[in-house]
C-alpha positions as CSV (number, residue, x, y, z in Angstrom):
1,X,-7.4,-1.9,4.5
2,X,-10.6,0.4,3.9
3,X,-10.9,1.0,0.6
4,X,-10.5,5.0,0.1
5,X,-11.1,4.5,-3.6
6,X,-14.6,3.9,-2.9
7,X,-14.8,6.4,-0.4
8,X,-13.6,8.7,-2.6
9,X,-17.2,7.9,-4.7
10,X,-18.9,8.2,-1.6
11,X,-18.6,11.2,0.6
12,X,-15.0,11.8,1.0
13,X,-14.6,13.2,-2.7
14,X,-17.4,15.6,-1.8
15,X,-15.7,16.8,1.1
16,X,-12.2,17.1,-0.1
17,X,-13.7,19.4,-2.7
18,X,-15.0,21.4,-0.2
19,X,-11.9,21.8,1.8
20,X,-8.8,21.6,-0.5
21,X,-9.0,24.2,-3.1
22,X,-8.5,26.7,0.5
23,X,-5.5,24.7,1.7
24,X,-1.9,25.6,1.0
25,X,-0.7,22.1,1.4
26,X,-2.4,18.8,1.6
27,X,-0.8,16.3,3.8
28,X,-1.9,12.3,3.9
29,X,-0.2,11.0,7.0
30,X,-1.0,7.5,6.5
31,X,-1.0,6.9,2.6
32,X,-0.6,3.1,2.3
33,X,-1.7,2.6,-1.7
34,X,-1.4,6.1,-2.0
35,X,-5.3,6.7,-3.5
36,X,-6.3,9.9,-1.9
37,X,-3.1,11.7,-2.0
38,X,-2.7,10.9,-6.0
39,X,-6.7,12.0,-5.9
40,X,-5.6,15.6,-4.4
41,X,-2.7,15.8,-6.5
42,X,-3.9,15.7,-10.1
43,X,-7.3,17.4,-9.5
44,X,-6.4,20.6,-6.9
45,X,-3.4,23.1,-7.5
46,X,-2.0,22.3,-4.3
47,X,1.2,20.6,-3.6
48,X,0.4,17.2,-1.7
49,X,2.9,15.6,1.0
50,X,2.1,11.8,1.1
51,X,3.8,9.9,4.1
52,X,3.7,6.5,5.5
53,X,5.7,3.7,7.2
54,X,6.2,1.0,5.1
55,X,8.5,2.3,1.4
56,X,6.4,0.9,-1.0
57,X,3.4,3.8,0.1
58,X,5.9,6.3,-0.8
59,X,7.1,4.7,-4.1
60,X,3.0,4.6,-5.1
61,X,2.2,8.2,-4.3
62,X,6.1,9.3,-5.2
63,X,5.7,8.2,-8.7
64,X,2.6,11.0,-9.4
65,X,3.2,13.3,-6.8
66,X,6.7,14.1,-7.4
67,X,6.6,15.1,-10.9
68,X,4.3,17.0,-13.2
69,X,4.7,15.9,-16.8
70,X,3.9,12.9,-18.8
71,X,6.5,10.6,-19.3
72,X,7.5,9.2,-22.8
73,X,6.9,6.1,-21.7
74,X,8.3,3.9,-25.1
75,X,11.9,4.9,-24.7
76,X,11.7,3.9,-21.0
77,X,10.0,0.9,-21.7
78,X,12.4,-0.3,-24.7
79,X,15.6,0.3,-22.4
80,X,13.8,-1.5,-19.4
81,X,12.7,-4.5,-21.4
82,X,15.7,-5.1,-22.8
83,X,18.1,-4.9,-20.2
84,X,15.3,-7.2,-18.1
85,X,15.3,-9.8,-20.6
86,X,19.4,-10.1,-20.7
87,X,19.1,-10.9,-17.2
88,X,15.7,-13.3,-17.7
89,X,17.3,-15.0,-20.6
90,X,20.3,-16.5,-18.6
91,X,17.8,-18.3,-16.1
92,X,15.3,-21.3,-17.6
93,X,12.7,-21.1,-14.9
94,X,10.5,-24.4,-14.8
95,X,6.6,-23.7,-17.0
96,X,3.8,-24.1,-14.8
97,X,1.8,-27.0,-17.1
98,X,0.3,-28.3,-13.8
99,X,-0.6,-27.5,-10.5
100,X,-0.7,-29.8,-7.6
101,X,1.1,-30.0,-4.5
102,X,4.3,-32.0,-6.0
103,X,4.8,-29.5,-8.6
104,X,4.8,-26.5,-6.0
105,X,7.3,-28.5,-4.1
106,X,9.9,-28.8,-7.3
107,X,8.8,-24.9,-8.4
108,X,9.8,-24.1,-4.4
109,X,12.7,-26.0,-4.5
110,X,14.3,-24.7,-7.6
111,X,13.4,-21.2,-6.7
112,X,15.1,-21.8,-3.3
113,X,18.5,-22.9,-5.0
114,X,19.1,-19.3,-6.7
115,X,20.7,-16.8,-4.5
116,X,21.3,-13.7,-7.1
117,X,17.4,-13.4,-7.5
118,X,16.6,-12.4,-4.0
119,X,12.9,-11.9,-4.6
120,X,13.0,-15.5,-6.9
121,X,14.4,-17.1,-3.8
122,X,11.7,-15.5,-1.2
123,X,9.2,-16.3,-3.2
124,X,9.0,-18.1,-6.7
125,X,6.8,-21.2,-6.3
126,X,4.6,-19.3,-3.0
127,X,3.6,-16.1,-4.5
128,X,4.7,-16.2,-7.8
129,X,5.6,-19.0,-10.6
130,X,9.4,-19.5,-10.9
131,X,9.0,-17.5,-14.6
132,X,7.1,-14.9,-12.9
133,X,9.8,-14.2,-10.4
134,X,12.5,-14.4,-12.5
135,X,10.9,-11.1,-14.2
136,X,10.1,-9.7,-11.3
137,X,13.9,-9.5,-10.0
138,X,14.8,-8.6,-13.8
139,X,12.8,-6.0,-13.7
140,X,14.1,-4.9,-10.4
141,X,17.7,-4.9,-11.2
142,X,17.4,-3.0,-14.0
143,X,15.4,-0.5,-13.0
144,X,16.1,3.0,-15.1
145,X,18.4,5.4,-13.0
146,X,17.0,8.6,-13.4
147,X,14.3,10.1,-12.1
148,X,11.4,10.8,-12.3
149,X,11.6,7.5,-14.2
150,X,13.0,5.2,-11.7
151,X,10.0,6.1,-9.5
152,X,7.7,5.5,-12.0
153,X,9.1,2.0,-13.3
154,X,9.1,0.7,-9.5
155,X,5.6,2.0,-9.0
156,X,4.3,0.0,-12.4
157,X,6.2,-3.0,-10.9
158,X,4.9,-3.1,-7.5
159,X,1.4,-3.1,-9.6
160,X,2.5,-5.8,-11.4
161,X,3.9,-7.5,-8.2
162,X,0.3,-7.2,-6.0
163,X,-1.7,-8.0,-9.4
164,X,-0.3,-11.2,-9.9
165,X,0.6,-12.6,-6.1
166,X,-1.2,-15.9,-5.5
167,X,-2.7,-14.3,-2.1
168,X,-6.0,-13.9,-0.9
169,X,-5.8,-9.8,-1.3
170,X,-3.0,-9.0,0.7
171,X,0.8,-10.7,0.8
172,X,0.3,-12.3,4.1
173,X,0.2,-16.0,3.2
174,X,0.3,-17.6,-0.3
175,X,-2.4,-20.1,-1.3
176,X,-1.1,-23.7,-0.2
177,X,-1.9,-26.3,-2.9
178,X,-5.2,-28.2,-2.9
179,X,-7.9,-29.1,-4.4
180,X,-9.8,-25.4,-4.2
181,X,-6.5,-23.7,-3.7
182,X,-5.0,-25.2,-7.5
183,X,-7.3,-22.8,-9.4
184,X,-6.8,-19.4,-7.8
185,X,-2.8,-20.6,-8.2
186,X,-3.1,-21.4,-11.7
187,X,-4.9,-18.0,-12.6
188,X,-2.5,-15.8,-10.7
189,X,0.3,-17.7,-11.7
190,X,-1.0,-16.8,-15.7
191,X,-0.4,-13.7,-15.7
192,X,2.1,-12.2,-17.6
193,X,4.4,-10.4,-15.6
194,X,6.1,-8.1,-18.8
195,X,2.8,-7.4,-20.7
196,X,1.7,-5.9,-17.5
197,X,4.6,-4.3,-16.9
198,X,4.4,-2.7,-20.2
199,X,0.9,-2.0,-19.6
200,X,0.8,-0.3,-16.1
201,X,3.4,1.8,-17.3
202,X,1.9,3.4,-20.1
203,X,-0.8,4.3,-18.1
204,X,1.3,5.4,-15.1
205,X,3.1,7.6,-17.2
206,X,0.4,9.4,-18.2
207,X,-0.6,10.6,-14.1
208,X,0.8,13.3,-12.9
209,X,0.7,15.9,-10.2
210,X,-1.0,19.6,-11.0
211,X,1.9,20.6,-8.7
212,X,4.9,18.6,-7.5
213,X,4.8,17.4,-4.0
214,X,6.7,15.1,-1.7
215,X,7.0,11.8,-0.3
216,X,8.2,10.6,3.0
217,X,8.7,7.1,5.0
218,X,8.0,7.8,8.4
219,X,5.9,7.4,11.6
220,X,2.6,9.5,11.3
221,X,3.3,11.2,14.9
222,X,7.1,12.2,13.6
223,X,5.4,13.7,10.2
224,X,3.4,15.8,12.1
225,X,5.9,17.9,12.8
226,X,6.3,19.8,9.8
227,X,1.9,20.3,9.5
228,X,1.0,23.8,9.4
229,X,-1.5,25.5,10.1
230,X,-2.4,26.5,6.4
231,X,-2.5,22.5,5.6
232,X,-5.5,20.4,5.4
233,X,-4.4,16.8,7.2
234,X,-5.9,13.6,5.7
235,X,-5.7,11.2,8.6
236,X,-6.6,7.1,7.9
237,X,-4.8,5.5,11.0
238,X,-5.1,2.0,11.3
239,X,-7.9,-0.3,12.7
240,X,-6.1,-3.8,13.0
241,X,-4.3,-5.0,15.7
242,X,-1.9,-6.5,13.8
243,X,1.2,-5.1,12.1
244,X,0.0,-3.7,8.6
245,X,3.8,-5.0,7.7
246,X,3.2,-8.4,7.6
247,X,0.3,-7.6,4.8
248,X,2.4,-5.9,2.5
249,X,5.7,-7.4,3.3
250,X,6.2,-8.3,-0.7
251,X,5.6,-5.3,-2.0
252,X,8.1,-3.8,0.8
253,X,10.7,-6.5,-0.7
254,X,9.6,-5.3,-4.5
255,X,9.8,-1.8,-3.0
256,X,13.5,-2.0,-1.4
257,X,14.9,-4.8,-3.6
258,X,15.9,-6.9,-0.8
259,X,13.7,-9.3,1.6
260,X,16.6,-10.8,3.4
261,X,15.7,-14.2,5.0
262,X,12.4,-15.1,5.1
263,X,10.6,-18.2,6.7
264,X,7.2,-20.0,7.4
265,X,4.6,-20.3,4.9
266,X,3.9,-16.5,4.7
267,X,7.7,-16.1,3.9
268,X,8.0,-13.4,6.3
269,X,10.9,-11.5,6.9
270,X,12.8,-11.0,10.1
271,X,11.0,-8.7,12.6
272,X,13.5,-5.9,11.7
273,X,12.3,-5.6,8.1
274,X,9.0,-5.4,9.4
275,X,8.3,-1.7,10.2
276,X,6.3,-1.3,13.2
277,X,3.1,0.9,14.1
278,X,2.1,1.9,17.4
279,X,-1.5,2.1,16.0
280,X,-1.5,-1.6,15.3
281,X,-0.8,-2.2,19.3
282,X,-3.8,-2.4,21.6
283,X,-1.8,-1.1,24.6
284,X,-0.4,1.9,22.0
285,X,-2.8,3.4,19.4
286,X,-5.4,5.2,21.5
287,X,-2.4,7.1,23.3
288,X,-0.4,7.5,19.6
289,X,-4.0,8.8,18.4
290,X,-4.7,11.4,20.8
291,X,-1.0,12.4,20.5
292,X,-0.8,12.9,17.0
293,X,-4.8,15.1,17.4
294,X,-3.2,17.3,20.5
295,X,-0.2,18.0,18.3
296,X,-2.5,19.0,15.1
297,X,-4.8,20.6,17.4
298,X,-1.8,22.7,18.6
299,X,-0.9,23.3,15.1
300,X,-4.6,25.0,14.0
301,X,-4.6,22.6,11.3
302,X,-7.9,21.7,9.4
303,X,-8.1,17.5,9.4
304,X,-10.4,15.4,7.9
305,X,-10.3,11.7,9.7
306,X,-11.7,8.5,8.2
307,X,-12.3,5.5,10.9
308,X,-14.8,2.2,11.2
309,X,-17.8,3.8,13.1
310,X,-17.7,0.1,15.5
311,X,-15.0,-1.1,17.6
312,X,-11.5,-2.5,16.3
313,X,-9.4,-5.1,17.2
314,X,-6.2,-2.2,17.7
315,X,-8.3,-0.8,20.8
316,X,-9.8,2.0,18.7
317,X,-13.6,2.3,18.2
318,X,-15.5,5.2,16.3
319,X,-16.6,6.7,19.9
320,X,-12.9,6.8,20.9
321,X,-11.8,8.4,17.5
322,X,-15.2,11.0,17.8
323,X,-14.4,11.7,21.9
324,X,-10.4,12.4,21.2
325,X,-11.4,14.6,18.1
326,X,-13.4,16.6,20.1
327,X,-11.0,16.9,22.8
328,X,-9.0,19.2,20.1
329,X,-11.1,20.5,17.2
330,X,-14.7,21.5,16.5
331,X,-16.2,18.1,14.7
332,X,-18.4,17.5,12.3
333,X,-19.5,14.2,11.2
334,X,-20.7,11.9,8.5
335,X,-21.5,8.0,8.3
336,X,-21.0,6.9,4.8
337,X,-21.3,2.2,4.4
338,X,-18.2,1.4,3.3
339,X,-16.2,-2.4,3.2
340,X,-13.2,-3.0,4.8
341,X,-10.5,-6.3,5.4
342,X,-10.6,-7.5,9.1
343,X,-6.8,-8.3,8.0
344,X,-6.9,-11.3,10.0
345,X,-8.2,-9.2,13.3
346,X,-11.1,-9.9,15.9
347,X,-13.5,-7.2,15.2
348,X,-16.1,-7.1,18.1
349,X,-19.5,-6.0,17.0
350,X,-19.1,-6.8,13.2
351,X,-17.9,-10.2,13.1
352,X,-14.9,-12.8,14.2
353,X,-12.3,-11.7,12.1
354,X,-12.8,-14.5,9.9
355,X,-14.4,-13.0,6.8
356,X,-12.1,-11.5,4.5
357,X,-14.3,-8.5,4.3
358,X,-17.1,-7.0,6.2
359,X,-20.0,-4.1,5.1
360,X,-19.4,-1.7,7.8
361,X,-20.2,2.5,8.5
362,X,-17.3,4.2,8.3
363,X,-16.8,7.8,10.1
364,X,-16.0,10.9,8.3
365,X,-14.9,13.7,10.1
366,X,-13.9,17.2,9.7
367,X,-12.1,18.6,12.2
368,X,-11.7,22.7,12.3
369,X,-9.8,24.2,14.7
370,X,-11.6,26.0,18.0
């Protein structure tokens, strides 16, 4: 995933200054960790719409956007807590004192055996340490029941969740014991899961929206439909060829509270709690693209795009993306360097997919209507 944090420093802050404070609405269509839509929202008096197709994306950007207050974040914290540790205290989950490969197997095995902690089962000795997990589906279960709190609380945990997975970046595959492996496990498997907790949601309390917005799960092409023509349109489509589901696939179960069956070493989930993009298909995302453009163009929208300037292993390249813009809008361009994941893909003119992440140019563009 492209980092639009750093973008943000570099170019794409710049121009979202220029073009926001004029907008009525500002709508992210593909908001994954939710960074530019929570950017829009608590620096420009606009209300922001942040959609995407995997829940967790809509928890992240819910938890700021949908409110704009502070959150007295003690008495939500005390109640949480304590209702988490009831549920911790009747499970002794094995200490990590050791890692190696026959420790793993007993933390895998004891994790497997308990069927009321569905994230403990998924995942406790792969991702997380049996006493890590345990917390984690604490937490979970007891999440407050109003909102905005609720919201918030999930947010901080799905934090706490990506911060402490024993992954390289993403939730695709756990590290396997071995000799390298051990020490990355050991320091992920450290980590505290309720002093985080506590931490990230102090600090998420304090975010908030200048205006309250909304949050939606759903296909990018299907959001469309409600864009007006008053609305600038933050577009971030997908470059990888494979399913951004099976990347974030954790956080979805953190997210909706449920993984259901999983299997292999990535412990995915079936195929149907994978949701599934028709930009991560080589034989789809050029015609969802120049769909979801010709339906914006329609709409007299102002969009601003961000793509990798070279060729992608989904079938899109920056000449595509520039061609089909121009097919619909007036363009204008910018080439900021940028680092993105190849999230396991082949990418053809930067490298073989291998490296975890690759200095590339990355197109801006702002698209007016004609």
């Amino acid at each position: 995933m492209g980092s639009k944090r750093s973008m943000l420093l570099n170019g794409l802050g710049d121009l979202v200054a220029e073009t926001a404070p004029t907008a009525k609405r500002f709508v992210d269509l593909f908001s994954g960790s939710g960074a530019v839509a929570i950017h829009v929202a608590t620096k420009y008096d606009i209300p922001v719409v942040a959609s995407d197709l995997q829940t967790y994306s809509a928890v992240l950007a819910g938890a700021v956007l949908e409110r704009q207050t502070a959150l007295e974040w003690e008495k939500i914290w005390d109640a949480w807590h304590g209702a988490a540790k009831t549920i911790y205290s009747r499970h002794r989950p094995p200490k990590v004192e050791r890692i190696s490969k026959k420790s793993i197997e007993e933390f895998r095995d004891w994790s497997s055996r308990r069927p009321s902690m569905p994230l403990t089962k998924a995942y406790g000795g792969h991702f997380y340490s049996p006493v890590q997990a345990i917390w984690l589906d604490a937490f979970r279960a007891t999440l407050p029941v109003k909102q905005p709190a609720r919201t918030v609380a999930l947010a901080a945990l799905l934090d706490v969740a990506s911060r402490c997975a024993a992954s390289p970046g993403h939730t695709a595959q756990p590290f396997q014991p071995g000799r390298m492996a051990n020490r990355y496990i050991g320091e992920a498997w450290a980590k505290d899961v309720p002093s985080l907790s506590k931490e990230i949601l102090r600090s998420l309390s304090k975010v908030h929206a200048k205006q309250v917005g909304t949050t939606k799960t759903a296909d990018a092409n299907s959001a469309a439909d409600d864009v007006k023509e008053t609305d600038l349109v933050f577009i971030d489509p997908p470059y990888s060829g494979v399913q951004y589901s099976r990347f974030y696939h954790v956080l979805e179960s953190v997210a909706t509270g449920s993984p259901g069956e999983v299997s292999g070493s990535g412990r995915n989930p079936t195929r149907e709690r994978r949701p599934q993009s028709r930009y991560s298909i080589i034989t789809g995302a050029t015609k969802a693209f120049s769909e979801l453009l010709a339906k914006l163009g329609d709409k007299g929208a102002t969009c601003i795009v961000t793509f990798p300037a070279h060729d992608c292993s989904n079938g899109l390249s920056g000449d595509a993306v520039r061609k089909i813009a121009g097919e619909n809008f007036k363009v204008k361009e910018k080439l900021v360097q940028s680092r993105f994941s190849t999230l396991g893909g082949v990418n053809v003119k930067v490298g073989n997919g291998r490296v975890a992440r690759h200095a590339a140019e990355e197109l801006i563009l702002t698209l007016s209507p004609k």
